[in-house]
C-alpha positions as CSV (number, residue, x, y, z in Angstrom):
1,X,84.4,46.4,-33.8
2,X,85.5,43.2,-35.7
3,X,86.0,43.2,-39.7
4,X,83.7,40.5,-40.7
5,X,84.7,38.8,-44.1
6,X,83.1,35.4,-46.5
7,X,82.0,32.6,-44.0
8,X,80.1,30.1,-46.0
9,X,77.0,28.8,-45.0
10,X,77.0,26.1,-41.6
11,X,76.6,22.8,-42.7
12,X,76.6,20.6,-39.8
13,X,78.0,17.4,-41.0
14,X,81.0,16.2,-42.3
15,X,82.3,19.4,-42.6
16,X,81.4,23.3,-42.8
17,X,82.7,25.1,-45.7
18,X,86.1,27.3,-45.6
19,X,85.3,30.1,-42.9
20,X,87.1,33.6,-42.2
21,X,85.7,34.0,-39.1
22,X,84.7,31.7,-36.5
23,X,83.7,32.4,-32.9
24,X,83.2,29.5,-30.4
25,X,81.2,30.2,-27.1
26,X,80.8,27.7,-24.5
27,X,78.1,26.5,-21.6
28,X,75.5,29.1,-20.9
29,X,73.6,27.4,-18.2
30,X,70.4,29.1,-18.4
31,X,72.6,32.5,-17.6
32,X,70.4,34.5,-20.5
33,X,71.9,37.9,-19.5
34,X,75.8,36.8,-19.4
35,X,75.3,35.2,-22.7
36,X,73.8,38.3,-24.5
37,X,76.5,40.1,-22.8
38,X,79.6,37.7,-24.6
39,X,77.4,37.7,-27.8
40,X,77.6,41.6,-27.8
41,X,81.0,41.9,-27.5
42,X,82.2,39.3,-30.2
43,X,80.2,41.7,-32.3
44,X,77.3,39.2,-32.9
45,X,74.2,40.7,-31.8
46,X,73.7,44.3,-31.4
47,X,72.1,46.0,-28.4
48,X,68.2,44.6,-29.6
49,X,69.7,41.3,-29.8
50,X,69.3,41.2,-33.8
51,X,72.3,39.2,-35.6
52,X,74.7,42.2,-36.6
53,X,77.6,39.8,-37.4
54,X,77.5,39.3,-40.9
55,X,79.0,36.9,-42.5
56,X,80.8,35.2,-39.2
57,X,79.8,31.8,-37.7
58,X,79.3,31.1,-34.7
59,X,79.3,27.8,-32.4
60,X,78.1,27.4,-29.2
61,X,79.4,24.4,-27.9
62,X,75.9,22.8,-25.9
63,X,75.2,22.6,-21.7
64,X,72.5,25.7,-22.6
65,X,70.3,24.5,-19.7
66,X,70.3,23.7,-16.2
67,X,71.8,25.7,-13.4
68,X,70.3,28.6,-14.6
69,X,66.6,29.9,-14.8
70,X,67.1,31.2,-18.4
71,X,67.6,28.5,-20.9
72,X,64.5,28.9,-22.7
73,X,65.2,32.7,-23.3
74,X,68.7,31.6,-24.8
75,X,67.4,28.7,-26.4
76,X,64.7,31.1,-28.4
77,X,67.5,33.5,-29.2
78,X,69.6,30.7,-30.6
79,X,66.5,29.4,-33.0
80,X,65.9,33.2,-34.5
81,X,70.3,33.8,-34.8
82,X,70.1,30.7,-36.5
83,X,67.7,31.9,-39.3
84,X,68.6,35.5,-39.3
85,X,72.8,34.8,-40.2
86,X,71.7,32.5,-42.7
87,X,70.0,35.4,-45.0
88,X,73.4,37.2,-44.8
89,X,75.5,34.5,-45.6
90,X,76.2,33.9,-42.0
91,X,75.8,31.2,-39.7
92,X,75.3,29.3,-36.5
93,X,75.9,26.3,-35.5
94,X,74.4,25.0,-31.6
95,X,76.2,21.4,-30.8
96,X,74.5,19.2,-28.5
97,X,76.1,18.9,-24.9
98,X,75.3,16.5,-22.0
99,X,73.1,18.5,-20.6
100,X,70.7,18.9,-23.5
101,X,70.9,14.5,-23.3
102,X,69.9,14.9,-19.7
103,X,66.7,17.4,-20.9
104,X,65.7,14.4,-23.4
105,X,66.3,11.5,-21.2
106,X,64.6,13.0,-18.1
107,X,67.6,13.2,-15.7
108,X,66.2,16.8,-13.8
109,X,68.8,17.1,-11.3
110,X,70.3,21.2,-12.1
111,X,67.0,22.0,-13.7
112,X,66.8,25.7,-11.8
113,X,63.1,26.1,-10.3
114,X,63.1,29.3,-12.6
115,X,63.3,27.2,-15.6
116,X,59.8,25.5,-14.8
117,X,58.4,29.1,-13.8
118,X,59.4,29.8,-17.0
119,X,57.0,27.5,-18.7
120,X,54.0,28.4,-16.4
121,X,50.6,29.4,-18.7
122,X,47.8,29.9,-17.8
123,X,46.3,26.4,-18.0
124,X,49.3,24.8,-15.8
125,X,47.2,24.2,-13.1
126,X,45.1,22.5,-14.7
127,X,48.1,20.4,-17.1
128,X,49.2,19.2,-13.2
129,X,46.0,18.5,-11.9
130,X,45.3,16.0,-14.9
131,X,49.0,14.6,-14.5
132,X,49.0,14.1,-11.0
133,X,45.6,11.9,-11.7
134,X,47.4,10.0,-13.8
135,X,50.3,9.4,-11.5
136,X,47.8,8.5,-9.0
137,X,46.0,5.9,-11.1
138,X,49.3,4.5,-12.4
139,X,50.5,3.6,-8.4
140,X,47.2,1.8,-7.8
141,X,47.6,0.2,-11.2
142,X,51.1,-1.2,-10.9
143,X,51.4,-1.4,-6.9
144,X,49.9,-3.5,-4.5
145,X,47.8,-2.0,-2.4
146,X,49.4,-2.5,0.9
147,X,52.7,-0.1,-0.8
148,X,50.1,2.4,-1.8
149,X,50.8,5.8,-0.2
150,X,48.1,7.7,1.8
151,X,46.8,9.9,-0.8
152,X,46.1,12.9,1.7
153,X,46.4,16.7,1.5
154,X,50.1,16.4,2.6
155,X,51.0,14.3,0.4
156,X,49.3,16.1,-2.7
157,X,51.2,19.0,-0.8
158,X,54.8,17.3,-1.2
159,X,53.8,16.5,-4.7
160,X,53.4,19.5,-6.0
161,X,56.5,20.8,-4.2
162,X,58.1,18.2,-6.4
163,X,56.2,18.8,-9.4
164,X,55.8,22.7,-9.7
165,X,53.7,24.6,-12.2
166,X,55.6,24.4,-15.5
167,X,56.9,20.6,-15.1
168,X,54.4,19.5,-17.6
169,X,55.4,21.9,-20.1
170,X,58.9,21.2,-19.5
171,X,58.5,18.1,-20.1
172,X,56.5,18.4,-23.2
173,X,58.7,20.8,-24.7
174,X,61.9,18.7,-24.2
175,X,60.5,15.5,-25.6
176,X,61.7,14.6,-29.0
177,X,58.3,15.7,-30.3
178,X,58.4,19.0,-28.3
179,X,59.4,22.3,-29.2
180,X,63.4,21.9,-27.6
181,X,63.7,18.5,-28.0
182,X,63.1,18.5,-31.7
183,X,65.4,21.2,-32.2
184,X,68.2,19.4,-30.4
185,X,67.5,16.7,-32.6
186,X,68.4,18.7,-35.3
187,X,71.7,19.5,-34.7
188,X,74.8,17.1,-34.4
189,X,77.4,16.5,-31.3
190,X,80.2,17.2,-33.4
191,X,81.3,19.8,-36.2
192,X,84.1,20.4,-38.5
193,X,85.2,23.7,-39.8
194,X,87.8,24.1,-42.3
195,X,90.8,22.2,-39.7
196,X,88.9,22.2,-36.3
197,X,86.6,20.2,-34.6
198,X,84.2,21.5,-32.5
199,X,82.4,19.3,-30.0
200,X,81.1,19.8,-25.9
201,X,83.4,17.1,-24.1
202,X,85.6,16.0,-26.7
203,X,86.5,12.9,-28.6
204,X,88.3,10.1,-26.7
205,X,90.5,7.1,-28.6
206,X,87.8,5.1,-28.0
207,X,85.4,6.3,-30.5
208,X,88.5,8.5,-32.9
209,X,88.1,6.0,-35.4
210,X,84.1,7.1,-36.0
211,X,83.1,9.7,-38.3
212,X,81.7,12.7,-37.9
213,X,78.3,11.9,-39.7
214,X,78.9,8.4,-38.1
215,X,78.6,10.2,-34.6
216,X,76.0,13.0,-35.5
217,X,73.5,9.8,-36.3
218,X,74.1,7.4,-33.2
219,X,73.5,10.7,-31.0
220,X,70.7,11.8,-32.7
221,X,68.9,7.9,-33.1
222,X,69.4,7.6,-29.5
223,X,68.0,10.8,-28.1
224,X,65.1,10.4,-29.9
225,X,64.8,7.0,-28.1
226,X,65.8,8.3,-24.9
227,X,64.0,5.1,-22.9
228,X,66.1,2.9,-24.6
229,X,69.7,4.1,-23.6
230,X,72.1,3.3,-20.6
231,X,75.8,3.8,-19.7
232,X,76.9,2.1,-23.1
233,X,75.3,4.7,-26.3
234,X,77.3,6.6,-27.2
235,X,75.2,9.7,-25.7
236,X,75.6,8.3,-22.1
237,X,79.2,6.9,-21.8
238,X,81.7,8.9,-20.0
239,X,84.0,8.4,-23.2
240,X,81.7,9.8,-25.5
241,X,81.4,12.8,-27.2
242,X,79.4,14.3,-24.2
243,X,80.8,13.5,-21.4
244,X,84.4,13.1,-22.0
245,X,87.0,15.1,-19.9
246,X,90.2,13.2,-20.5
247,X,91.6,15.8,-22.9
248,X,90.6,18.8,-20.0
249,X,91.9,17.3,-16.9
250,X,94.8,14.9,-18.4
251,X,98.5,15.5,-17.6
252,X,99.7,16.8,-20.5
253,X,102.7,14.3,-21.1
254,X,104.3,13.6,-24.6
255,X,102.3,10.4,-24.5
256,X,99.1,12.3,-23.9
257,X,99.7,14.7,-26.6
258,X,100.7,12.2,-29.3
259,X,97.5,10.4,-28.6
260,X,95.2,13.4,-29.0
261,X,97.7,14.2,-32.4
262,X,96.5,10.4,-33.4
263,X,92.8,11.5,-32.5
264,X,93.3,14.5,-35.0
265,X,94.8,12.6,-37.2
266,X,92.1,10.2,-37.3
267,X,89.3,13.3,-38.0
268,X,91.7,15.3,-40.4
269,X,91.9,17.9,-38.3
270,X,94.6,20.1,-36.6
271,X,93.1,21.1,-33.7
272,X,89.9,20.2,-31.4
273,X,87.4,23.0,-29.2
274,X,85.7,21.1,-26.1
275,X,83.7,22.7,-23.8
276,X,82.1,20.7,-20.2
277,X,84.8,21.5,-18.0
278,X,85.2,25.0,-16.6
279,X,88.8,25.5,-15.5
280,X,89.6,28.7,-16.3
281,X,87.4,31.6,-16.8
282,X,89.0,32.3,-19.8
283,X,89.6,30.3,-23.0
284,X,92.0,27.7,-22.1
285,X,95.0,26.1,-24.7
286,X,96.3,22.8,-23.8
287,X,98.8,20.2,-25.4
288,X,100.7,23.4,-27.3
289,X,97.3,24.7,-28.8
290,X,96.2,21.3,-29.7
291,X,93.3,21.6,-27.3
292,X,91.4,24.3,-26.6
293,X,88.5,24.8,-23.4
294,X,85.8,27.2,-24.1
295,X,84.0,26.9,-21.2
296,X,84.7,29.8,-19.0
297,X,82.3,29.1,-16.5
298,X,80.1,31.8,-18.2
299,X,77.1,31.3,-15.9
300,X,76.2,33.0,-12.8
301,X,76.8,29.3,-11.2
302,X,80.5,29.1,-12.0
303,X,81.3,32.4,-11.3
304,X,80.7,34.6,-14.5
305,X,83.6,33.7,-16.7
306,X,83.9,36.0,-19.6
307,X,85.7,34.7,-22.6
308,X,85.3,33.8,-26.3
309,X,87.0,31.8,-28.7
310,X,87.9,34.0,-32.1
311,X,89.3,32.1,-35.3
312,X,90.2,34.2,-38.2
313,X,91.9,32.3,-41.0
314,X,92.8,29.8,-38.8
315,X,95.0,31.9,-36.4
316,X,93.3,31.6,-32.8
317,X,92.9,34.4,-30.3
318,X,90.7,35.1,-26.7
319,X,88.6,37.6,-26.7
320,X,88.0,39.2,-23.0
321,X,86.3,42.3,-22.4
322,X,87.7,44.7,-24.3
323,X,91.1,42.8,-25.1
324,X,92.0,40.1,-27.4
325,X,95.0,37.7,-26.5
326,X,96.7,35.5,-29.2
327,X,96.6,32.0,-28.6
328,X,100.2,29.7,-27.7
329,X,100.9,26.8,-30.4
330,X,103.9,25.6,-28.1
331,X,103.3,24.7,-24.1
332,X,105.9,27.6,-22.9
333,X,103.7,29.8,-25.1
334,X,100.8,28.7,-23.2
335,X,102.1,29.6,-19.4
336,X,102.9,32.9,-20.7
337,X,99.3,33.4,-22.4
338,X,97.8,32.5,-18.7
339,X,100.2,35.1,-17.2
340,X,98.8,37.8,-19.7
341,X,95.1,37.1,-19.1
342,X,95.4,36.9,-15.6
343,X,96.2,40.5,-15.7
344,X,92.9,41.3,-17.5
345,X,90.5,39.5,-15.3
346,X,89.0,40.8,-12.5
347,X,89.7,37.3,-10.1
348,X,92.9,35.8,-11.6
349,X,92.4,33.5,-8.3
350,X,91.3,30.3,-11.1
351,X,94.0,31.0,-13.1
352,X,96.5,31.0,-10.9
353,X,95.4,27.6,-8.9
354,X,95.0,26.0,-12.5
355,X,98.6,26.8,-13.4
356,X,100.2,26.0,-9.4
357,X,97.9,22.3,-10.2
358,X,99.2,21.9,-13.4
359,X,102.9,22.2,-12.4
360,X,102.2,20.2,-9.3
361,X,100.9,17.3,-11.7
362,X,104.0,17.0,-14.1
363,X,106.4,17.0,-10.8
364,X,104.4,14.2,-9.4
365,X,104.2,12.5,-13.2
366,X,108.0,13.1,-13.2
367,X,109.5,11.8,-10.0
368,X,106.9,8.4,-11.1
369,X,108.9,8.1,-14.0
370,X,111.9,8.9,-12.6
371,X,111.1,6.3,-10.1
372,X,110.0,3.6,-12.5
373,X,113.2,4.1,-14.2
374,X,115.5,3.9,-11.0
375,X,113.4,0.8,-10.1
376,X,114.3,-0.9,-14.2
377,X,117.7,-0.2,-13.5
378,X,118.1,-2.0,-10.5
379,X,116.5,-4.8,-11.5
């Protein structure tokens, strides 16, 4: 379906060597089916789910679990694409997202009560009866008495409602010694490839003037210390490379854009892929192709976008199902691009509220200025 041709081999730090074809697939939120489907039609797996790309790389952009029950199937696919490109000069690159941090720091709010049935053996029974002894004799330890809880059926009964079979495994299997956890820890929040950057939120000012490698470490120190961290590492703060959305959900003035040029600037680069913010379920350009959004909201969760990012010798393109769409390198380019792909998708109803908010945003942005200037002239 796709002529493959030379990629070298993924390197994940500073940079990957020159590439002919790169594909770039955003959050799968444990949605194992939808994933498979978008890796079948970039030509990547075939229908057993065995690498038939060749020689292309590809980079999934993080946010694997969570939402979904399926992570672990996707996560286990990942791990044997990773080895099986690599013996025909292939590769794939897996960059850390926020939600992998959440996994390693033990912040379970999304996790999908699938994704603990999914760890379930059969000793989990007995792997919960031994932790919840321990989290009995830890209260009586460290509480006074008089704040002890009655330790009664209901309460074993709540519990476990809280605790289902699989938690322990979870657990163990996302700690940095774990199965999941170490393999995070092996890959970086950032990549370069030939002139783009890849990386799940995106890199703010704040930490442009850091390297690549310089990044890849800090992450990687901290989540294998994930008791030590708070709202200041690097892996935590809403600025970092995680977590930050200023580049998806900015106005995209001339001041905006010449900061995120600085930004490139800064990394050598001539354009930057984010993922973490589903606005479009389709590949998204910003800032005259500066930017571009890979998240498509591919998971059952946000709706089944369906749309991968395609780089062949550096010229950008969507794929959708069954169609590919050049990508804009100029804002008018980029209304017209959204006009085109809302045609091919089934619900254009995100599309078209994305471009009705961005106009909305540079009128407001423009009657301010025009308002700050009347206001200078006056005075």
């Amino acid at each position: 379906m796709f002529a493959c041709t030379t990629v070298g081999q993924a390197t994940q730090e500073p940079s990957a060597p020159t590439t002919k074809r790169v594909v770039a697939i955003g959050d799968v939120h444990g949605d194992f089916k939808q994933f498979v489907k978008i890796l079948r039609a970039t030509g990547l797996v075939d229908k057993r789910n065995r690498w038939s790309g060749g020689k292309a790389h590809l980079v999934q952009l993080g946010d694997i679990p969570d939402r979904g029950p399926d992570s672990k199937k996707a996560m286990d696919l990942l791990m044997k694409l990773e080895k099986s490109s690599a013996k025909v000069g292939g590769a794939v690159t897996v960059l850390i997202g926020n939600h992998e941090a959440m996994m390693m720091t033990g912040d379970l709010r999304y996790v999908h009560p699938g994704e603990y049935a999914s760890f379930k053996d059969k000793n989990s029974k007995a792997r919960r009866n031994a932790y919840y002894k321990k989290t009995i004799n830890r209260i009586k330890n460290y509480a006074p008495e008089k704040k002890w809880p009655q330790f009664d059926k209901a309460y074993k009964q709540d519990w476990e409602h809280r605790f289902p079979l699989g938690y322990v495994e979870h657990q163990l299997a996302w700690a940095p010694t774990g199965k999941y956890g170490k393999w995070v820890l092996s890959h970086s929040a950032i990549a370069k490839i030939d002139d783009t950057i890849f990386l799940h939120g995106g890199l703010s000012v704040k930490y442009s003037g850091m390297s690549i490698a310089e990044i890849n470490t800090r992450v990687r120190t901290e989540l294998a210390r994930p008791s030590t961290l708070d709202k200041m590492s690097l892996s935590e703060n809403e600025q970092g490379p995680l977590w930050y959305r200023g580049w998806a959900q900015s106005v995209e003035s001339e001041e905006k854009q010449a900061a995120l040029e600085r930004v490139l600037v800064a990394q050598d680069a001539k354009r930057m892929v984010i993922a973490h913010t589903p606005l479009t379920p389709v590949v998204l350009p910003r800032f005259g192709g500066k930017l571009l959004i890979v998240d498509v909201g591919l998971s059952a969760h946000y709706g089944h976008g369906f749309s991968a990012l395609e780089i062949i010798n550096g010229k950008a393109r969507t794929i959708l199902e069954g169609h590919t769409l050049p990508l804009p390198n100029d804002l008018q380019g980029q209304n017209d691009y959204l006009q085109a792909a809302a045609e091919l998708v089934n619900d254009r109803s995100k599309i078209d509220s994305y471009v009705t908010a961005v106009e909305a945003a540079k009128a407001k942005a423009a009657e301010a200025a025009a308002q700050q200037s009347g206001e200078a002239t006056q005075g």
